[in-house]
C-alpha positions in Angstrom: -80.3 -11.6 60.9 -77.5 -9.0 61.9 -75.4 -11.1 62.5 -75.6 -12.7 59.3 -75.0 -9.3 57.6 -72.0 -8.7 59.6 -70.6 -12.3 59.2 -71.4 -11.8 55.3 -69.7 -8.1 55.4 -66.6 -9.3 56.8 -66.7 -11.9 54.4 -66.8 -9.8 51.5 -64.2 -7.3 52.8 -61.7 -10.2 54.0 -61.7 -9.2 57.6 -60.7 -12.1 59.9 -62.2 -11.6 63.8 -58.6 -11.1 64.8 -58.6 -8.2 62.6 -62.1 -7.2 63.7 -60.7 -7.0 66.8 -57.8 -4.5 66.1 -60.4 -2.6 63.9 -62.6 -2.1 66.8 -60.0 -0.9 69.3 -59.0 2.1 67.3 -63.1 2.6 67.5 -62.9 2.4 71.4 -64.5 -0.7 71.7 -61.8 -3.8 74.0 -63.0 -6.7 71.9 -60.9 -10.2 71.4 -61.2 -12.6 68.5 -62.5 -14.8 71.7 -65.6 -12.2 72.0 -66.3 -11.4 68.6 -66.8 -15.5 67.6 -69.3 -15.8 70.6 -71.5 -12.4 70.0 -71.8 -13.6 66.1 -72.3 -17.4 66.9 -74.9 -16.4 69.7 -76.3 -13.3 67.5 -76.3 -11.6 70.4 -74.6 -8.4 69.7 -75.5 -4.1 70.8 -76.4 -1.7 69.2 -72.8 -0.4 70.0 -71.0 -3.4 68.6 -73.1 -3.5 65.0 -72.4 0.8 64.4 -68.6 -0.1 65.5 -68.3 -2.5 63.0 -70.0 -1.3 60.4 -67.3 1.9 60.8 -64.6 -0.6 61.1 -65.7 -1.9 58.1 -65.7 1.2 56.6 -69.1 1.0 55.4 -70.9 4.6 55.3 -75.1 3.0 54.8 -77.0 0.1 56.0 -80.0 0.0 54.4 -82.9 -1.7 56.8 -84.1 -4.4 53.9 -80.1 -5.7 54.2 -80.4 -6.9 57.9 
C-alpha cells in the first residue's frame, strides 16, 4: 500500500523518478531513477526512503487511513 501512495503522490504533484531522484539527494539520500523504479515496483521501500519522499514532496502529514 505505500507504495501506491507514493506512486499516486508523485502522480499528483508531477514528479517523474528522475526528479525524485534529484529531490532526494538534496535530502541526503544517493538514489537513481534505476533504484527508485525497482523499490516502488517491488514495494519494498524503508522507513528512510517513504519520510524522504514525503519531504521531497513537500508534503507536511500522512495520515495512517491514506497508506
Amino acid at each position: 500500500k505505500t507504495a501506491r501512495f507514493l506512486k499516486a503522490e508523485l502522480k499528483r504533484a508531477g514528479v517523474t523518478y528522475a526528479e525524485l531522484a534529484r529531490r532526494l539527494e538534496d535530502h541526503g539520500l544517493k538514489e537513481t531513477e534505476a533504484s527508485i523504479t525497482n523499490k516502488l515496483s517491488r514495494g519494498t521501500l524503508t522507513a528512510t526512503f517513504f519520510l524522504a519522499t514525503v519531504a521531497a514532496l513537500g508534503m507536511e502529514t500522512v495520515t495512517l487511513a491514506d497508506l
